[in-house]
N, C-alpha and C positions, 0 to 999 in steps of 0.2 A: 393497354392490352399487351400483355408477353407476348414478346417475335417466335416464331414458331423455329425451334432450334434443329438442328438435322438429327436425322436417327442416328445413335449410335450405339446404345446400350444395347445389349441383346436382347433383352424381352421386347423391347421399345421398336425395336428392328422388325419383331415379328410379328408387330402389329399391322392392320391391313390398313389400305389407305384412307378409305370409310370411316376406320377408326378414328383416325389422325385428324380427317376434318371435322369430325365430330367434336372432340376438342377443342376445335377451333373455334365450330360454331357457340358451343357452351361458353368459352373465353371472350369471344363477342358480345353473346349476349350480356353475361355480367359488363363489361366495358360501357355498351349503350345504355343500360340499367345504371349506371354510376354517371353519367353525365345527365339524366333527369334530376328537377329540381326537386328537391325534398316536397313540396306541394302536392305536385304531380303524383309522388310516388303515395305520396298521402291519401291522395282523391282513389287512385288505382284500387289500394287496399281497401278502404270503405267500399266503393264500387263492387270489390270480389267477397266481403262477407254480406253483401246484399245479394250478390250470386248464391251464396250458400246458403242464406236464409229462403232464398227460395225451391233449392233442390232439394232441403230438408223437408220446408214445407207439401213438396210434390211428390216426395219420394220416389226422386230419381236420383241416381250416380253424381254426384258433384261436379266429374269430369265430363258429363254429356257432352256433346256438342252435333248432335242433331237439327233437321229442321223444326221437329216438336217441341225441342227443349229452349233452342234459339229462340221462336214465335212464341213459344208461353211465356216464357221472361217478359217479352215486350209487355202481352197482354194482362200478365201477373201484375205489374208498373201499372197502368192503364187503370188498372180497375181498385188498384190501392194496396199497396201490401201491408203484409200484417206486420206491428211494429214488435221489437225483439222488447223483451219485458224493463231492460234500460231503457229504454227510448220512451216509455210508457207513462202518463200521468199516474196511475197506481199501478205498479209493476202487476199484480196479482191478476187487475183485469186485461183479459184479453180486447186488444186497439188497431184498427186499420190506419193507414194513413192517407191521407184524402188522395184520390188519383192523381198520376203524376205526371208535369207539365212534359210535352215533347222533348222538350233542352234538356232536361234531368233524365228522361229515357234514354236519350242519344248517350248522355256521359253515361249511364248507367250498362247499355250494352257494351261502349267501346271497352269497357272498363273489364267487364267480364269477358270477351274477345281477348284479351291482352293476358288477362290472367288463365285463359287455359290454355294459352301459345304459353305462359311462364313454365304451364306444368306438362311441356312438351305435348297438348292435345293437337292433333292434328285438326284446323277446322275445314269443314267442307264447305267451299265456296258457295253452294248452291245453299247453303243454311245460314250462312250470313247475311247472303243479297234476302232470302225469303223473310229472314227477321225485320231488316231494314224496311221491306216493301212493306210489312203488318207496321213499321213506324210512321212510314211514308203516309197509308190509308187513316190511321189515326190522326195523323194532322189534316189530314183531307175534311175528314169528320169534324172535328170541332171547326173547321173553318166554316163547310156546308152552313151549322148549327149554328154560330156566330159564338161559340164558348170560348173562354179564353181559359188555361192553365196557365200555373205559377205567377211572377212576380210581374214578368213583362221587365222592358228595360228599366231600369232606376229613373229617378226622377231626379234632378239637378242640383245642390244646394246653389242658392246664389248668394251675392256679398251678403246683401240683406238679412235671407235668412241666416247665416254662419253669422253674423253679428247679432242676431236675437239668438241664437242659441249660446250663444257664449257669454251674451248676458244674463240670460234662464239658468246656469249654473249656479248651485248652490255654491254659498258661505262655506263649505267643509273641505276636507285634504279630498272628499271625492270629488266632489266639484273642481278644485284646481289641478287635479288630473283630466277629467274631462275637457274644462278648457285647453290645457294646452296640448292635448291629442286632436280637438280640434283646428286650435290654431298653428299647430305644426303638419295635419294632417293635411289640410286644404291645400298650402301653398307648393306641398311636393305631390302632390295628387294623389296622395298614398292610397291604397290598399290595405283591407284590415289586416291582411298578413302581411303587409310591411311595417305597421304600426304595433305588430304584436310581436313580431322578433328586433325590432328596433331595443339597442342597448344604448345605457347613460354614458356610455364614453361613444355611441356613436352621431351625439347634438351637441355641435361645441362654440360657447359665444364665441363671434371673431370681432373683438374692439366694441365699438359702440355700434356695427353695422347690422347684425343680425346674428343669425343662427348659420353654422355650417351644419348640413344633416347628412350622413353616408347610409344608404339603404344596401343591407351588405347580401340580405337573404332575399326567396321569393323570386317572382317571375320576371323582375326584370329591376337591377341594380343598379347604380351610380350614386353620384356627389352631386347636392344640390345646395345652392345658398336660401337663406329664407330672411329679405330684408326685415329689419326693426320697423315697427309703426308707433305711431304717435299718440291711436288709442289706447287704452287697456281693453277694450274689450275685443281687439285685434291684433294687440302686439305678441306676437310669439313668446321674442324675449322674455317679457315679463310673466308670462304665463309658464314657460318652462323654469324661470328659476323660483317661482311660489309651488310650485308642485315638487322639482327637484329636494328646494332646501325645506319645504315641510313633510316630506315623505323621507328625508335624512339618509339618499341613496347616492352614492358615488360611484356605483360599476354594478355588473347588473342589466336583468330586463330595465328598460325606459320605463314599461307600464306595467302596473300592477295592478293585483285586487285589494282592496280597500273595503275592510268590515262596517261594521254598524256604527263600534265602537273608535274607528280611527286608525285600526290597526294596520299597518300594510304589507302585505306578503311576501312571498320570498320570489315565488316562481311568478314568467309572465303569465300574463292576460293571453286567452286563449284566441283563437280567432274569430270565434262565437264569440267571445265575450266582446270584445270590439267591438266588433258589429252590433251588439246588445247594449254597448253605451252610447253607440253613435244613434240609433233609433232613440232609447229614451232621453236624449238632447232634444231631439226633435219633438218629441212630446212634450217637452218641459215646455219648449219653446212657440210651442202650438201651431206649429207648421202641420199642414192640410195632407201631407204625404210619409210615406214612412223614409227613415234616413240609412241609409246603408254606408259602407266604405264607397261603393261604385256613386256614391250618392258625391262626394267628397271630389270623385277623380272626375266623373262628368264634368261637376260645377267649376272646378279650378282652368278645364280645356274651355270649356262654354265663357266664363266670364274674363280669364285670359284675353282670348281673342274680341271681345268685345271692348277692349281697354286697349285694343290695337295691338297684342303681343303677334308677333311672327311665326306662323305656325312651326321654324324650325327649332323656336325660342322654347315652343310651347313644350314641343315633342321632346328635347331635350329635359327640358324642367320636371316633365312627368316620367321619362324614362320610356315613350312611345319610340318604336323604330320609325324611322324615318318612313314616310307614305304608306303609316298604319291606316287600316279601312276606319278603325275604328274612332280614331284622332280626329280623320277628317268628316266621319258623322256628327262629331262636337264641333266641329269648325264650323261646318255647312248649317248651324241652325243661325248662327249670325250675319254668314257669308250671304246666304240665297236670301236677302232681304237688303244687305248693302251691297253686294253685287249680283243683281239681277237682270238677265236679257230682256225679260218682258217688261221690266222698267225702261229700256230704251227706247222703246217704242212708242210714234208718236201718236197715243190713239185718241 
């Protein structure tokens, strides 16, 4: 952020001091606005033309920010919104989308709160807590009712399953893409959006020991090593250089799209699309659950730590802060069974 210099110009002099902060404040905000991760600022924006699509639809002001406008957004979510003619199996017909889970409300409001603070709307406290409270009573509701929304947490890949998946790969340059997005994905616990801004000069064999992988973008970066194995249907190494050297890419997205015909793309793989290859692995593979990226980061903290890794080893390897909540909700499903109080007990 530019230091705020002293007055000394004449017009600039006769500016009031109101002004001056003002300034300031706008100089701030872009400053904080630029140290968000590109993700974030990503979700923000989807967030705020889901805002607009629903002030269109209500025909109210864009800028609202009332109690009325605040609460009907929630309940507008709730009850399913109508999807914009992109989003739609045949654009022409008009398509709701199935009501939507609390966790997707929540991003869904914060997101438009944030974007009419962007467009300097003043919000009124009393219209945010009121919105929150109609999210609040919605989760009350389906809990009453025993419904569940969305996805719920991910389900885990284990060693198991990641080695019939990597064996359920097809024979083709898609398939040895797939594979080695999986077998590189698992052991840094990536993320689909780390596996989708991942470049060919950021996986580099070191000797005969493995892979070096540098996650440069995304929520949360470093340098991780990914040892060689012994299988093929587990070795990294071999799996990035059959996808490398038959996709004929030397810098560059890491991942691509890969046609019918063979063909391989220029631009990466989106982050939808990751996550759309990591699922139909699972399918190939005939696993009971759907697979996601989080499917990937779960199962690398979960079967880490049951192979004895050190959860500071672990949090490192994944890119977790140190005594993340979340790390140690993967630790604890191995922990609270090998160490357990009520197993000491002489009953």
């Amino acid at each position: 952020m530019p230091e705020l210099e002293p007055v000394t110009d004449a017009a600039l002099a006769a500016a009031s001091p109101q002004d001056r902060l003002a300034l300031l404040d706008e100089a701030a905000a872009r400053h904080v606005d630029g140290q968000r991760p590109p993700n974030t600022l990503k979700a923000y924006a989807q967030d705020w033309q889901v805002w607009q699509d629903y002030t269109a639809e209500t025909g109210i002001p864009p800028l609202s920010a009332t109690i009325g406008a605040l609460t009907g957004f929630v309940v507008w979510l709730e009850r399913g919104r109508t999807l914009r003619p992109d989003e739609r199996a045949v654009p022409e017909v008009p398509e709701r989308a199935a009501p939507a889970a609390p966790s997707t409300i929540e991003r869904r409001l914060t997101g438009a709160l944030a974007g009419l603070r962007h467009h300097k709307v003043v919000v009124d406290p009393e219209a945010s807590r009121a919105a929150w409270r109609a999210l609040k009573g919605y989760r009350q509701r389906l809990a009453r009712e025993g419904i569940q929304r969305g996805r719920g947490k991910a389900t885990m890949v284990t060693l198991t399953d990641l080695r019939a998946m990597s064996r359920a790969c097809p024979d083709t340059l898609a398939g040895a893409r797939d594979r080695a997005m999986l077998l590189i994905g698992f052991p840094i616990a990536a993320r689909c959006s780390d596996l989708a801004n991942l470049l060919v000069t950021d996986v580099e064999p070191v000797d005969d020991r493995g892979l070096a992988v540098t996650v440069r973008h995304g929520k949360s970066t470093g340098d991780m090593v990914v040892p060689r194995r012994d299988s093929p249907d587990t070795d990294p190494v071999r799996a990035w250089h059959a996808w490398r050297s038959g996709a004929g890419i030397t810098e560059g997205p890491a991942f691509r799209r890969v046609d019918r015909h063979g063909n391989v793309g220029v631009p990466a793989l989106s982050t939808t699309g990751v996550n759309q290859i990591l699922t139909r692995a699972g399918v190939r593979a005939g696993l009971p659950y759907p697979v996601t990226g989080h499917s990937l980061r779960s199962g690398f903290a979960t079967e880490a730590r049951r192979a004895g890794a050190d959860d500071l080893a672990i949090a490192d390897q994944g890119r977790w802060v140190r005594g993340s909540r979340a790390l140690y909700e993967y630790i604890r499903r191995v922990d609270q069974w090998n160490d357990n109080a009520a197993g000491a007990l002489d009953l």
